[in-house]
N, C-alpha and C positions, 0 to 999 in steps of 0.2 A: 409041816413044810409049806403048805398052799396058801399057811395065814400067816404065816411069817412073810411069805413073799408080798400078800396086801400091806400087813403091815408098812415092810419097805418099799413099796409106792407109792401107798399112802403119804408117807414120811418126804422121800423126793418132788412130790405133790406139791405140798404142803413148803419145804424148803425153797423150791423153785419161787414160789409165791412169795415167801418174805423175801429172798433176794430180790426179786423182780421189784416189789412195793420198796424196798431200801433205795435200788435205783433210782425209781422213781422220783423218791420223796431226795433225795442228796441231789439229784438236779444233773449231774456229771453228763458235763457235754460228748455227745459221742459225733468226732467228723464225718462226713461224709467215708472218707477212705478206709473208716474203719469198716466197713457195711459196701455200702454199694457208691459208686465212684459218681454213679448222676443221682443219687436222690433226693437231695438236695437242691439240684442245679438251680439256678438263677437266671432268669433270662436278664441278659445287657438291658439296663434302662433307655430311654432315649435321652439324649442332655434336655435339659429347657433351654428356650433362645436366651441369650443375650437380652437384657434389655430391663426396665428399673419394674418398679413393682410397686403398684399401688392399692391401697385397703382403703377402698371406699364402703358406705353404707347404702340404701335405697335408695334415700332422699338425696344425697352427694348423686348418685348417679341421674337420677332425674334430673338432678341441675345442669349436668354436665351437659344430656343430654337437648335442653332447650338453648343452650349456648351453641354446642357442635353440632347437632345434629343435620343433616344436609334435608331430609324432607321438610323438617321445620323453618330453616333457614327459606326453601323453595316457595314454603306456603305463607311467608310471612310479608314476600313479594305483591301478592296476588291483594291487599287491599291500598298498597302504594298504586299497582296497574288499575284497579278502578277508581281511586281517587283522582289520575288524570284522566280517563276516560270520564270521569264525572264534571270535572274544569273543562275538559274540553267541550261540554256541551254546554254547559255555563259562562265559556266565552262566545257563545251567538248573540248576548245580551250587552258584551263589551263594545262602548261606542268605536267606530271605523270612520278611520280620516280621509277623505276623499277629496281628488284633484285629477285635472285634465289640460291637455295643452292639441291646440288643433291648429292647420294655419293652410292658407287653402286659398286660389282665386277662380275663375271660369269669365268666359268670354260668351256673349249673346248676341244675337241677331236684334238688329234696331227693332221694338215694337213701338216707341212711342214716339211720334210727333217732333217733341220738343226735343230729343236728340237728332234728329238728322237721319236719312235717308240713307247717308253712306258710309255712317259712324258705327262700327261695330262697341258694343258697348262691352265695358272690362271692370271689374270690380275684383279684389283681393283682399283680406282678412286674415287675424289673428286675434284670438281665443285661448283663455286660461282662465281653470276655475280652481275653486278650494272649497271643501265644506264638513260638513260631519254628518252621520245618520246614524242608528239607533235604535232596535227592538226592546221595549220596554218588557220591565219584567212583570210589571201590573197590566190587567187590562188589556193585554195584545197587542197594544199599541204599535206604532214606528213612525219615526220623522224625518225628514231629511231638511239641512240646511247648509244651503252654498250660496258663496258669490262668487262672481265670475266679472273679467273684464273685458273687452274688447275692442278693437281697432279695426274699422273700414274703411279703403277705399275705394272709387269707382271713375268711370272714366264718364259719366252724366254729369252734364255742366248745369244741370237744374237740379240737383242734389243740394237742399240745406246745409248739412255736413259733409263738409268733403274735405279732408279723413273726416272719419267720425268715431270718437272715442264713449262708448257704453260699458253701463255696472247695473247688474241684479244682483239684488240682492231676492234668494227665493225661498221659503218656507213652505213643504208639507206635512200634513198629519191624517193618517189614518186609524180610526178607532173600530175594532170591530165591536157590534153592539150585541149580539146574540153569538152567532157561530165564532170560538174561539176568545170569546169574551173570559170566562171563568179559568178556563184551561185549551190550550193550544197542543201542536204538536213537541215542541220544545219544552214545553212545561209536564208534558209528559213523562218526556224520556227523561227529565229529572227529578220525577219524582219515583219513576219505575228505577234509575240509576243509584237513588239511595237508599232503597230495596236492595237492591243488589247489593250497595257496599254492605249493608247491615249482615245480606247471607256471607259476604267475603266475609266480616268479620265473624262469624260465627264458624265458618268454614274452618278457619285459623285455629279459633277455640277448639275445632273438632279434634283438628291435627293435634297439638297438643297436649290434650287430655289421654288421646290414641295413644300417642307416642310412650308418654309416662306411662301409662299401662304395658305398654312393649316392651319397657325399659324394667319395672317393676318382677312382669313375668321372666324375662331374661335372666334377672340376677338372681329369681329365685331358683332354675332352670339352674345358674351356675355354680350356686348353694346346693342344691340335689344333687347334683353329680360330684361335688367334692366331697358330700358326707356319702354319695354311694363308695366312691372309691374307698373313704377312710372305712366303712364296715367290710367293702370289698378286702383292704390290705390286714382288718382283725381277722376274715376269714384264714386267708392266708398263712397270719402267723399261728393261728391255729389248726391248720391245716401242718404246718408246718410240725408243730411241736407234738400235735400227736403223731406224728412220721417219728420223731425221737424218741417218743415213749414207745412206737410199737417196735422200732430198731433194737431199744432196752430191753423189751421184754421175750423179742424173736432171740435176743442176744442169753435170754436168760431160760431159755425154752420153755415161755408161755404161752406164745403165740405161734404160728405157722407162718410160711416164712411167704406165704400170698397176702398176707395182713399188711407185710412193705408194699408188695404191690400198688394194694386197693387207696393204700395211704399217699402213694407217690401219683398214681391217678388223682387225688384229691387235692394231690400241693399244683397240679398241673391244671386241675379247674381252674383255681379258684386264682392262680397266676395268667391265665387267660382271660379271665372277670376285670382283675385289676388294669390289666392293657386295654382291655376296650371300654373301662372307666376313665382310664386318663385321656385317652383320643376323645372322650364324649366331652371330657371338662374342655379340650383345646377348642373344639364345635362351636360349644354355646356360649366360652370366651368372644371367640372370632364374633358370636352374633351381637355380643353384646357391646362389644368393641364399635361394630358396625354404628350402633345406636348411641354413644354417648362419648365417644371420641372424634377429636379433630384428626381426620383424615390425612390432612398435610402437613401435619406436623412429622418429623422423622423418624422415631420410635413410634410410630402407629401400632407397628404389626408384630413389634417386640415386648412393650409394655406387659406384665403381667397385670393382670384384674384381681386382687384377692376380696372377696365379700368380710366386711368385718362385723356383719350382722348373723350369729348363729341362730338354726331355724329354731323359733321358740314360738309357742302357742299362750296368743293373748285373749282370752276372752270376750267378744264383742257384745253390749245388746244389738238387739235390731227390730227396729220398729218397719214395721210392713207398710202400713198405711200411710205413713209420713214419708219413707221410700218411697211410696208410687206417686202424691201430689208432687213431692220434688222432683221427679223424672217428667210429670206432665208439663210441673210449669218450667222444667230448665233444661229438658233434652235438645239439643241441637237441632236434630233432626226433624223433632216437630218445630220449634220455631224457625228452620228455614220455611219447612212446608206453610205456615203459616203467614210469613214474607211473600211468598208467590203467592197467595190466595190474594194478600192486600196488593199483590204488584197487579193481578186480574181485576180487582177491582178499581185499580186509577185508571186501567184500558177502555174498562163500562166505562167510566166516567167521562171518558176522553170522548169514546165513540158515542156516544147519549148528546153531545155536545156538538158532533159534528150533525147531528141529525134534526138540526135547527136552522130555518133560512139564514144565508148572509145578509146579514144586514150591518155595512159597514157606511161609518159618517168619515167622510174624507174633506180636511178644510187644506187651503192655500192660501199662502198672500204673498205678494210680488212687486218690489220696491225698484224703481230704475232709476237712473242717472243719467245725464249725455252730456258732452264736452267733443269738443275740437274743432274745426275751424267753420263759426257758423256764416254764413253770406246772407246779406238781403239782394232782392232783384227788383230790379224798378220793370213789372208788370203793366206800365202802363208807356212805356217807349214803341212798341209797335215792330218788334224785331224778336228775332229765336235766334239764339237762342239770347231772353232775358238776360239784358246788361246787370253785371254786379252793382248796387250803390255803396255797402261798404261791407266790410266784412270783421269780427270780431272771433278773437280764441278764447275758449273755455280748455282747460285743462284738465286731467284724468283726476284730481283732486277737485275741479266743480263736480265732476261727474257723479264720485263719493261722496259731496257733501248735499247733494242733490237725492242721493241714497240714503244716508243716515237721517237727514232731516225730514224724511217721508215725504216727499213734497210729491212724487207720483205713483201711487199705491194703486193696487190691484187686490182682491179678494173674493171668494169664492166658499162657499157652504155646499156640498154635493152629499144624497143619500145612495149610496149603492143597492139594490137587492135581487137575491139571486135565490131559488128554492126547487129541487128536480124535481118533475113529476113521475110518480110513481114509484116502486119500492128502489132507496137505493143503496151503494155500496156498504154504506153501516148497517144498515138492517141485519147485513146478512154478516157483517161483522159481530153485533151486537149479538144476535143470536149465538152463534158460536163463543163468543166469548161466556153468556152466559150457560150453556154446556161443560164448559171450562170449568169456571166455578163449582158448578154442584160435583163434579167429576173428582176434583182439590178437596171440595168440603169430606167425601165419598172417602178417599184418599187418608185424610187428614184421621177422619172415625179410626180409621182401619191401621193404620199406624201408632193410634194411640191405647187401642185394644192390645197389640204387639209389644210397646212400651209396658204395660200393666204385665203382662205374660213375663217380659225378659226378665223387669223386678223382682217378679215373684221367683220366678227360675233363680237366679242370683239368689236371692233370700235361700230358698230350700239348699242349695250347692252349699251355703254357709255351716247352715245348720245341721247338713247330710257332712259336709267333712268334718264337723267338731265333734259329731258321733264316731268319724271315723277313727279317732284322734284316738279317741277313749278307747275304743273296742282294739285297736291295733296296740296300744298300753298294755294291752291287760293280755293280750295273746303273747306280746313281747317276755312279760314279765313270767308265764309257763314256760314259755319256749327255752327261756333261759333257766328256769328251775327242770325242765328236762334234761336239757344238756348237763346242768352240773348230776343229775343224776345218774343218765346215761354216763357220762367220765366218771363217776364213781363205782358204780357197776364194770366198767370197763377194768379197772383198776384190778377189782377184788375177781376179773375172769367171768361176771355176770352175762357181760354183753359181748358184742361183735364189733369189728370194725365199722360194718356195711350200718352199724344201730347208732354206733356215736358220731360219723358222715354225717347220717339222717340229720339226727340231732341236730349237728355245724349249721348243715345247711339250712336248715327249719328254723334255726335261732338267726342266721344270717338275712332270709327272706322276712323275718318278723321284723329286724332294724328297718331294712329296705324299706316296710310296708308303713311302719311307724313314721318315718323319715316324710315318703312321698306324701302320708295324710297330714302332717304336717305343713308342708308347701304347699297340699291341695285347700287346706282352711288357707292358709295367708293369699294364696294367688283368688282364691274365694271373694276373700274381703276386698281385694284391692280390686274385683270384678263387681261387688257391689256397691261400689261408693263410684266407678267408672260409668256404670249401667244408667246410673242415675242423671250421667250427664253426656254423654254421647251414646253411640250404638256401640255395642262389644259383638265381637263374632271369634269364633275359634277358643284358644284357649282361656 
């Protein structure tokens, strides 16, 4: 009787077991209602917004990016603002039109003889000039030349002219011969000015190269998260479908009826994973959005972003040493630092130049004219004041041609010079400048020890995630011949619920990790070909 009773256990054992594996293998969906009325449940999706949908690649979005982007757009400003700041020092050199109008009389007390005792004497005038002047761009120089014309009159009856109509014509020149001769302060500031455009434009180059790397990481950032979500939503449905197999088999009394539980815990993981993978994909949308979309355009915020670049691993070489001369001689950052070492050095130059006497040659020459109503006096009548004998008009045109044809010249050769005694204000410029200097040179070492470091950093990140690549393959590829083993075990009553979860999850963590070494080589590469030309910091 005792073995008769094993036998029929046995036999129910064993019966249970094919039915249970017939279920299985026939697939026959069982509802929710048939079993438990939430095990299954489904949390409400969120809609997506409204709005068009665009599949762009890396390179599409870096473009977009130097098109829309608003830092780029801000930085691309800054070498238009020192190009006028660079004209405007460069018009100190633009000839300046000069002109004057004066007109003016005064009254005086008799001093002389020949007007009278009780003649207060009266003179009034009118004055206009025009001319041009001019800091040259050689040599220091400056000139100035004006004519000017003039009308007097006066209430002295022994006045030659009385009006009296005059023209100068006047020339100067100042040449400095030592101090400011080579280089001034104006020649300075443009030479230190286009230095500085040179670091704007390099500045520009920064931004942009930064940018596309932000833009690069971005999309891969938003590639990661779409392929987490899609392993995230295979967890699920296999979270899912083992929940029908153990429904199946608690229905066929293989299982205990805590196996739906631990299964409905697991549909509820891994449906929590997925929600907070789809708010991640919306994040690093939004960030990438920020970076390569126009802002004012009216779908900004609704346009979906699809990547239609899936992550694949491309093999790179990578030459180290060719990597670090090209970072020496093309990083940004050292050839700003290298701009200001030369902008230090036109300052010595400047200041080394003020530290030499003046010695300026200064020439003149001065042309005059006269016209208007000239009188002779018969001096020899015996009376004051002198009888007129006749008198003749000259006109403001003799005046001019009495100008033009040099007929009464003036000229002059003058040496200026000027030297302080004792230490002066360059000295003590010059010295700190040259402090400067070795401080930039100091600087300069020290930066480019840092560049060689980040290269090589970069380099090793290449070659540590393409190892990664490999080793996260190969642990993918167990984790998934686990799992199908664990579900087969499962099947035949081998294993436990709590064994083939493990399994899920262990296979699902392997995608994940396969996935992220993947993005971490590509975000790698595009940090070592970035490194090589700007500074890279963070990711």
């Amino acid at each position: 009787m005792r073995f008769e009773q094993q036998i029929s256990a046995g036999l129910r054992v064993v019966v249970s077991g094919v039915v249970g594996l017939c279920l299985f293998a026939s697939g026959r969906p069982l509802s929710a209602s048939e079993q438990n009325p939430t095990a299954v449940l489904q949390p409400p999706r969120a809609a997506a917004p409204a709005g068009t949908e665009v599949q762009i690649s890396s390179e599409e979005a870096v473009r977009m990016a130097l098109e829309n982007n608003l830092g780029i757009r801000a930085e691309r400003l800054s070498p238009q603002l020192q190009a006028l700041a660079l004209s405007q020092t460069r018009a100190s050199y633009v000839p300046n039109l000069i002109s004057g109008f004066s007109k003016g009389s005064s009254t005086t007390p008799p001093e002389d003889f020949l007007t009278g005792s009780a003649n207060v004497l009266t003179t009034g005038g009118l004055r206009t000039n025009g001319g041009v002047q001019q800091y040259l761009k050689w040599g220091g120089g400056r000139y100035q030349l004006t004519l000017d014309g003039a009308r007097n009159t006066t209430s002295n009856k022994s006045s030659v002219y009385n009006p009296k109509l005059s023209s100068n014509l006047n020339f100067n020149y100042t040449q400095p011969l030592l101090r400011n001769f080579t280089i001034d302060s104006t020649r300075q500031q443009i030479l230190v000015g286009q230095k500085e455009q040179e670091i704007v434009d390099l500045q520009l180059k920064q931004q942009v190269t930064q940018t596309a790397r932000a833009v690069r990481s971005a999309y891969y950032d938003l590639v990661g998260a779409i392929g987490q979500l899609d392993v995230a939503k295979k967890s699920l449905d296999l979270a899912n479908q083992s929940l029908k197999n153990n429904e199946r088999r608690v229905e066929v009394g293989t299982l205990a009826q805590i196996d739906i539980v631990e299964a409905q815990a697991e549909v509820s993981r891994q449906e929590e994973a997925v929600i907070l993978y789809e708010a991640q994909i919306r994040s690093v949308e939004d960030n990438l959005r920020t970076l390569i979309m126009n802002p004012s355009q009216p779908d900004f915020w609704t346009t979906r972003i699809v990547p239609s670049e899936p992550p694949v691993v491309t093999e790179r070489p990578i030459d180290l040493d060719a990597a670090i001369q090209s970072a020496l001689a093309n990083r940004t950052d050292l050839a700003q630092a290298r701009r200001q070492m030369e902008q230090t050095d036109i300052t010595m130059k400047f200041i080394r130049n003020q530290k030499l006497p003046s010695v300026d040659m200064i020439t003149s020459y001065n042309v005059v004219g006269l016209g208007g109503t000239q009188s002779e006096f018969d001096y020899e009548a015996g009376v004051i004041p002198y009888p007129i004998l006749k008198q003749t008009q000259r006109s403001f045109s003799d005046a001019l041609r009495d100008v033009f044809g040099n007929n009464f010249k003036t000229w002059s050769l003058t040496f200026s010079v000027s030297y302080p005694i004792g230490r002066s204000p360059a000295d003590a410029a010059l010295a700190q400048s040259r402090l400067q200097r070795e401080q930039q040179v100091t600087n300069l070492r020290a930066l480019e020890l840092q560049v060689t470091g980040s290269v090589r950093e970069a380099a090793r990140q290449v070659d540590t995630s393409l190892k990664r690549v490999e080793a996260t393959r190969k642990a993918l590829e167990f984790a998934q011949k686990r799992y199908e083993a664990e579900e087969k075990r499962m099947t035949v009553g081998l294993s436990t619920t709590f064994q083939l979860f493990q399994a899920q999850r262990d296979l699902a963590s392997q995608k994940l990790a396969e996935l992220n070494a993947i993005i971490a080589y590509s975000r790698a590469l595009v940090n070592f070909e970035a490194v090589q030309l700007v500074p890279v910091g963070g990711r």
